[in-house]
C-alpha positions, 0 to 999 in steps of 0.5 A, spaced: 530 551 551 523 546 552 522 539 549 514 538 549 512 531 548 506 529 544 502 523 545 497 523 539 491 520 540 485 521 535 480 526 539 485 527 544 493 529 545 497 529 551 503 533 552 508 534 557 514 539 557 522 538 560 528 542 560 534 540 557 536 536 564 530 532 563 526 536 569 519 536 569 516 543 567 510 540 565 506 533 567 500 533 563 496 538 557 491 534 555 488 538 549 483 536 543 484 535 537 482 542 535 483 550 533 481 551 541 486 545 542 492 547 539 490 554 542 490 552 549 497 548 546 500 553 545 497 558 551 501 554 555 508 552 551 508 561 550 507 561 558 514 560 559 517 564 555 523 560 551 524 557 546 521 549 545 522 544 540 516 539 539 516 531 539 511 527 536 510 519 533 508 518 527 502 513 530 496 513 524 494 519 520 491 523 526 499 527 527 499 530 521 493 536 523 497 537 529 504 537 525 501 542 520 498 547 525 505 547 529 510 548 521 505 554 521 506 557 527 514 556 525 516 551 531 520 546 530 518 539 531 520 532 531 516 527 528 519 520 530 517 512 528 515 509 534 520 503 534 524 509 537 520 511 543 519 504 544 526 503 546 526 507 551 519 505 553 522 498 555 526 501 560 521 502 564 520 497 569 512 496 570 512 498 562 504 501 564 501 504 557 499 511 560 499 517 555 501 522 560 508 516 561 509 517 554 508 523 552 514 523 557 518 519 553 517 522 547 520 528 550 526 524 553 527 521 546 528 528 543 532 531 549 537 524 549 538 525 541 537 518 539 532 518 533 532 520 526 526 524 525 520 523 519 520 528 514 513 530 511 514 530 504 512 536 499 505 536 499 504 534 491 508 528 493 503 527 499 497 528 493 500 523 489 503 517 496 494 518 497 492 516 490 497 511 490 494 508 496 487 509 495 488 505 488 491 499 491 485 499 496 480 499 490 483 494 486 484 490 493 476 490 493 475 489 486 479 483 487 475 481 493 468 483 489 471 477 484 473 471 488 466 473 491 462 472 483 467 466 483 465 463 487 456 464 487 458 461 479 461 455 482 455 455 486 449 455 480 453 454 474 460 451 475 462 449 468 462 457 467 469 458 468 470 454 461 466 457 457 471 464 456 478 465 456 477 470 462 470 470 466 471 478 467 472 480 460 466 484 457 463 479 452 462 474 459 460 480 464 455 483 459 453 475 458 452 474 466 449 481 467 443 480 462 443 473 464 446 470 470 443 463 471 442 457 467 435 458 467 436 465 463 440 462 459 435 457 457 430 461 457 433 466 452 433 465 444 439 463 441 440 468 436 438 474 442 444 470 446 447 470 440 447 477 437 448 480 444 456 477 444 457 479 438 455 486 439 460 485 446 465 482 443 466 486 436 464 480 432 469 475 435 462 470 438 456 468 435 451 463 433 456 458 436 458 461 441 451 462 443 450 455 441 456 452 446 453 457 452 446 454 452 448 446 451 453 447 457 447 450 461 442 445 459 447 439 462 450 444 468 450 440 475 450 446 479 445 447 484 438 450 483 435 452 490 434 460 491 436 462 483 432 468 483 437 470 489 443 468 487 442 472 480 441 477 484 447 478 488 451 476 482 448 482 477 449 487 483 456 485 484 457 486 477 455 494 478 459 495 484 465 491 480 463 496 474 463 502 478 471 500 482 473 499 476 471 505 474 475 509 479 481 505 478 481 509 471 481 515 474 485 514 479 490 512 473 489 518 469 491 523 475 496 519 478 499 519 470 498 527 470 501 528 477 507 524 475 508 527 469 511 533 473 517 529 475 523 525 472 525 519 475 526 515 469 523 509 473 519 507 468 526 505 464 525 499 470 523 493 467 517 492 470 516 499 472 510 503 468 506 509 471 503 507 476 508 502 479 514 508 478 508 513 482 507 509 488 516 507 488 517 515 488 512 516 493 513 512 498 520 513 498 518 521 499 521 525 493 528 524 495 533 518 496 537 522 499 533 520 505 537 513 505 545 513 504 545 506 502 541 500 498 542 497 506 537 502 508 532 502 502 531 495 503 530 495 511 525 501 509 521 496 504 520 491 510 524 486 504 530 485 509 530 478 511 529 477 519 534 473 524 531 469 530 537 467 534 537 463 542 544 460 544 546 455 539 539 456 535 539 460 529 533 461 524 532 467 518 530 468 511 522 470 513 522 477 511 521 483 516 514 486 514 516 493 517 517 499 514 513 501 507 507 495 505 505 499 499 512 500 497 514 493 499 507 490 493 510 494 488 516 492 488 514 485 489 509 486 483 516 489 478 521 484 481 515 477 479 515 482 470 522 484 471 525 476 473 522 474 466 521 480 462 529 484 462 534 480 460 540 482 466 535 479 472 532 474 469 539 472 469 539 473 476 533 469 477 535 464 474 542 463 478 539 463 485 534 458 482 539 453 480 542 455 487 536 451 489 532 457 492 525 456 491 520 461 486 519 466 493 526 466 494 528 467 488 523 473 486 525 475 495 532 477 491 530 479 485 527 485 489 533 486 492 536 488 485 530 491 483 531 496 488 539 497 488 537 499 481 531 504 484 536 507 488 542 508 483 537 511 477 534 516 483 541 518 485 544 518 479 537 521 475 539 517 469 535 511 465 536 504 466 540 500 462 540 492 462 548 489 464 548 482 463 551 479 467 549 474 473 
């Protein structure tokens, strides 16, 4: 039996082979990231005729291709954190990065045996992980694109911000997107301002509200230089701010449609809708099985506190950051409803509140709980029921 070793880079991978005494078959395959790649891979691991396993670490995306092709030629492969083969990479003295000694050492961490492999979910449980991942992205930019109007109408028109309840709603983005500046809003006539916000808020604004607008731009004290520009960029983030919010909606009905197909009950969650239950369910993989223990769950969503100590000095409470970022956000979004919307944690919120934790740490806990109850609804495939209790 071999063990190759598996480097991955994005155009080039390095591998090196061992026997299971830890010999040296192999030093250095550096093959492209490629069908004539794999190929010459394969050439080489076929040339010594016995079995062999294979050992990679999960770094980025570019060892999911490589993966894939071996799965197809039936081998066995070990995908590994890299936290595991860095471990091992310590004990080198000189602690060089050279893709050939790591390659090596992924091999030594799959002969020793001292790792727990990465399982690569099922396919439509990927389609539905990407999704997820790609909406948060989306709605990150389109946050972005907001701060960014913001502040240009902070610029040109700085009592803006009071004259809707939500600068992004429809009545105030038709508003801006046909008469962006001051001076537009001036210019226009106040019963064509006026029938334009009728017509965007179904009848909620009108001649008033029109009136209200044109009074506030006439005393507006916001600067009058490059107006033309301003209203420019504003009007053009609003289209890019229309087209985002747009994909977001796609992105949800196809995210509704793919977890349609599951029944996590995860939505009995307070806190916890569609999307929210689709990014959980992903992130875990499908299966909590994977995960023997709460403990576990939580060290896998970076919400476990992290512990510094030097002789007598001890600190913690920051949390770790390691693991799932996207399963960490939303479980962080679902404990900040659920600590005042279900009826059992707020309970719990407030206890650790009156314990004199602050807000932060307060909701840190309420995630805990939150994903206790994750685990316990998953494993037991039963809907959540509130316990008051504290």
């Amino acid at each position: 039996m071999y063990i190759v070793g598996i480097d991955i880079a994005k155009r080039f991978h390095e591998a090196a082979i061992i026997d299971r005494a830890g010999n040296i078959v192999v030093k250095r395959i550096k093959f492209a990231n490629s069908h004539a790649g794999f190929a010459k891979l394969m050439q080489t691991v076929r040339k010594l005729n016995a079995p062999a396993e294979f050992g990679m670490e999960a770094t980025g995306h570019y060892w999911l291709s490589l993966y894939a092709h071996l799965r197809q030629e039936h081998q066995t492969v070990h995908v590994i954190n890299p936290l595991q083969s860095d471990a091992l990479r310590n004990m080198f003295i000189r602690q060089t990065k050279n893709d050939t000694i790591d390659a090596l050492i992924v091999a030594e961490v799959i002969r020793f045996g001292r790792y727990c492999s990465t399982q690569v979910a099922p396919e439509n449980i990927v389609a539905l992980r990407e999704l997820c991942r790609q909406r948060f992205f989306v709605v990150d930019m389109t946050s972005d694109l907001k701060r960014k109007i913001i502040a240009l109408l902070d610029q040109i028109f700085p009592e803006y911000e009071k004259l809707f309840s939500d600068t992004f709603g429809k009545s105030s983005v038709e508003l801006l997107a046909n008469y962006t500046t001051p001076e537009e809003m001036l210019a226009v006539d106040t019963q064509t301002l006026a029938d334009l916000l009728n017509k965007a808020s179904r009848g909620r604004f009108g001649l008033d509200k029109a009136n209200q607008i044109q009074q506030c731009a006439k005393n507006s004290f916001g600067i009058m230089l490059a107006s033309l520009s301003f209203s420019l960029i504003i009007r053009q983030y609003l289209e890019q701010l229309k087209s985002l919010e747009t994909s977001i909606a796609i992105f949800d009905a196809e995210i509704a449609r793919l977890m349609a197909d599951f029944d996590t009950n995860l939505e009995t969650i307070t806190g916890i809708g569609t999307t929210l239950a689709a990014v959980i369910f992903s992130e875990i993989g499908g299966d909590i099985k994977k995960f023997s223990s709460v403990p576990k769950l939580v060290a896998y969503a970076g919400l476990y506190p992290k512990s510094r100590q030097s002789g007598e000095s001890k600190s913690d409470g920051h949390m770790s950051k390691r693991g799932s970022p996207y399963l960490r956000r939303a479980v962080w979004l679902a404990a900040t409803v659920a600590a005042f919307k279900d009826p059992a944690i707020s309970l719990f919120y407030q206890k650790k509140r009156t314990e004199g934790k602050d807000h932060l740490t307060a909701i840190g806990h309420v995630c805990h709980k939150i994903l206790a109850i994750i685990f316990a609804v998953l494993r037991d495939n039963k809907p959540y029921v509130p316990a008051l209790t504290s």
